[in-house]
C-alpha positions in Angstrom: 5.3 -14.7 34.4 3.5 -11.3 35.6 0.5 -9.8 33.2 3.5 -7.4 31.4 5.6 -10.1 30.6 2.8 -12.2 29.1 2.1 -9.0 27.0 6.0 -8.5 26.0 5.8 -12.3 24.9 2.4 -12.0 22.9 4.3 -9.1 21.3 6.8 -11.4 20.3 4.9 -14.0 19.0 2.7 -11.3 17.2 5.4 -9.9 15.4 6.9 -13.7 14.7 3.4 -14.0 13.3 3.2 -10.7 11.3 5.0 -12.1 8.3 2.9 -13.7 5.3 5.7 -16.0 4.4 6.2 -17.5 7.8 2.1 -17.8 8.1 2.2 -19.5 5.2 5.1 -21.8 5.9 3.2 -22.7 9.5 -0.1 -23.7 7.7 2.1 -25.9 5.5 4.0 -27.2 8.5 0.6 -27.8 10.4 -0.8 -30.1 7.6 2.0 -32.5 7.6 5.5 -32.6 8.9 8.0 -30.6 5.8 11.5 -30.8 5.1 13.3 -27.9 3.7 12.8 -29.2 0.1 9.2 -29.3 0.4 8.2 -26.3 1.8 10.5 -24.4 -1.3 8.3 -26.2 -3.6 5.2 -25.8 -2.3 6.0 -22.1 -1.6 8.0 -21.2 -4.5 10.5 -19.2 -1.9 14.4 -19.8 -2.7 15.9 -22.6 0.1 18.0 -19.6 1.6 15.0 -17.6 2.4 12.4 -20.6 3.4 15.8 -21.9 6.0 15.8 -18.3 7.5 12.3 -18.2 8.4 12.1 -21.7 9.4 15.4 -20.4 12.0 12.8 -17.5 12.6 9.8 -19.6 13.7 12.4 -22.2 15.7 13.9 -19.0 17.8 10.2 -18.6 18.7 9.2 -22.4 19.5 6.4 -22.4 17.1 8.2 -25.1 15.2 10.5 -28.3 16.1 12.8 -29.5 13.8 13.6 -33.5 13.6 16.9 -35.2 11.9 16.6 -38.1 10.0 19.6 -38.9 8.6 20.7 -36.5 6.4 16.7 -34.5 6.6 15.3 -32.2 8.6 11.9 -32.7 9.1 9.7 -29.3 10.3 6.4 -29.7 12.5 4.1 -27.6 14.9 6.1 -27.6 18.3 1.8 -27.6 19.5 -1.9 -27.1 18.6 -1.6 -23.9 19.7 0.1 -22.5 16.6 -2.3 -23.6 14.6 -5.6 -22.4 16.2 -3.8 -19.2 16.8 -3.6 -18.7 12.6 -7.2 -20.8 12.2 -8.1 -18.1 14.5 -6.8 -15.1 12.5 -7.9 -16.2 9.0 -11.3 -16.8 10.6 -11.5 -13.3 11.7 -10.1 -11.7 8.5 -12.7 -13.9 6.4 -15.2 -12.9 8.7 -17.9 -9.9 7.0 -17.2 -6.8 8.5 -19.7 -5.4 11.1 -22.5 -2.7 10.5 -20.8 0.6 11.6 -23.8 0.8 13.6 -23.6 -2.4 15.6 -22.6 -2.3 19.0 -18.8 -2.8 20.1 -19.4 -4.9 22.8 -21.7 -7.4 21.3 -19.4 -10.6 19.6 -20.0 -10.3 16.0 -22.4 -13.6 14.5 -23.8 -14.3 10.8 -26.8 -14.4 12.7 -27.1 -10.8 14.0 -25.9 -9.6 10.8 
C-alpha cells in the first residue's frame, strides 16, 4: 500500500469514525464483548439502528462478530480501535492551547 492509499484508507476509517453512535457503540464493544440486545440497552438506540451501525463498523473491520447459537456476540477485531478513540477523547478533553503558544511544540499540562 503506497502513502495515497494509506491516506484514502485513514479517510475511510475517519469517516467510519465520524459518527457519535458508532463511537459510542465501539467503547461499549471495547469494554466487553455485546450482543445486539445489549448494546440497545445500554444505548437506548432502537435494534434496527444499533444492527446497521454494527453492519457499519463490520464493513470496516473495526468489529468481529461471533455466533453462539442463536447470539451474536460483538468485539474489537484489535487494540487498535480502541487507542485510536482513547486517543481522540484524550485530545478533545485536553485544555485548549494559549493562542500564543507555539505550533510546533506538543501541547503538556506542564507548559500550560
Amino acid at each position: 500500500m503506497d502513502a495515497d492509499e494509506g491516506l484514502i484508507e485513514a479517510a475511510r476509517l475517519f469517516k467510519v469514525l465520524g459518527n457519535e453512535s458508532r463511537l459510542g457503540l465501539l467503547r461499549l464493544i471495547g469494554d466487553a464483548e455485546c450482543s445486539v440486545g445489549a448494546l440497545v440497552e445500554a444505548t437506548g438506540l432502537s435494534q434496527p439502528l444499533v444492527s446497521q451501525h454494527l453492519k457499519t463498523l463490520r464493513d470496516a473491520g473495526l468489529v468481529v462478530a461471533t455466533r453462539r447459537g442463536k447470539a451474536v456476540g460483538y468485539r474489537l477485531a484489535d487494540l487498535h480501535v480502541s487507542h485510536v478513540i482513547a486517543d481522540a477523547l484524550a485530545h478533545v478533553r485536553e485544555p485548549a492551547a494559549e493562542e500564543s503558544a507555539d505550533p510546533t511544540e506538543p501541547h503538556t499540562k506542564e507548559s500550560s
